[in-house]
N, C-alpha and C positions, 0 to 999 in steps of 0.2 A: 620537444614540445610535449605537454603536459597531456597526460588520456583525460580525457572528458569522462565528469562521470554522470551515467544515467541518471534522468530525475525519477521520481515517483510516476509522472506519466508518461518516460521513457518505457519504463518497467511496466506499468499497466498495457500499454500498446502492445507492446511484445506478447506479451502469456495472452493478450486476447489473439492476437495472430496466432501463438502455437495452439491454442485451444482450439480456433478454428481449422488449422492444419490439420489435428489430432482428430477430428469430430469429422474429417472427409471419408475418414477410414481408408484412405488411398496409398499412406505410405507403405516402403518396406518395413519390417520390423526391427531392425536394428536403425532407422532413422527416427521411427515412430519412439523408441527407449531414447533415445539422447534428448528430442524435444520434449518427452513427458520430461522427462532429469531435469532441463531447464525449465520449464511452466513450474514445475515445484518450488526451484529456487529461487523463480522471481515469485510466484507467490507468498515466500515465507519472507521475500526482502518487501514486497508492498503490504505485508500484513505487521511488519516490523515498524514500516514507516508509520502505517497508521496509529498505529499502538502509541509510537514516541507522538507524534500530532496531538491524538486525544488528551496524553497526558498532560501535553502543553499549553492546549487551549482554556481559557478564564472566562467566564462571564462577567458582565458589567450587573449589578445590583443596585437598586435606588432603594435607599431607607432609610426615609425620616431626612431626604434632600441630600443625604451622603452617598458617595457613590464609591463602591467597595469591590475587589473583587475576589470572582467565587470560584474555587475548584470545580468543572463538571464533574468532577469524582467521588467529589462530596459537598453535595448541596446546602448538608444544615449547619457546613463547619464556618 
């Protein structure tokens, strides 16, 4: 059977959970290192995701009854 893979708000849920684990101050310190290790690496995978999204997404533009569309990245191209 195939591993499932996290989505973006698999990934968000998690680093908000380690965050909060980390923010109790309760753990040991070698439990406290492994969960920061992971909050980093799902941070760098949903700031990855975001990044690929942005670039993704188009705006609809009306001009002159045409309807065209537009990079967010670059508005006046």
């Amino acid at each position: 059977m195939a591993e499932k893979v996290a989505t973006f708000e698999d990934n968000l849920r998690r680093l908000e959970d380690v965050v909060g684990k980390l923010e109790q101050g309760e753990l040991p310190l070698d439990e406290a290192i492994k969960l920061y290790q992971e909050g980093m690496r799902l941070s760098k995978l949903c700031a990855e995701r975001l990044a690929t999204v942005e670039a993704e997404i188009k705006k609809l533009v009306v001009e002159n009854n045409n309807i065209k569309l537009e990079s967010l990245e670059n508005p006046d191209a």
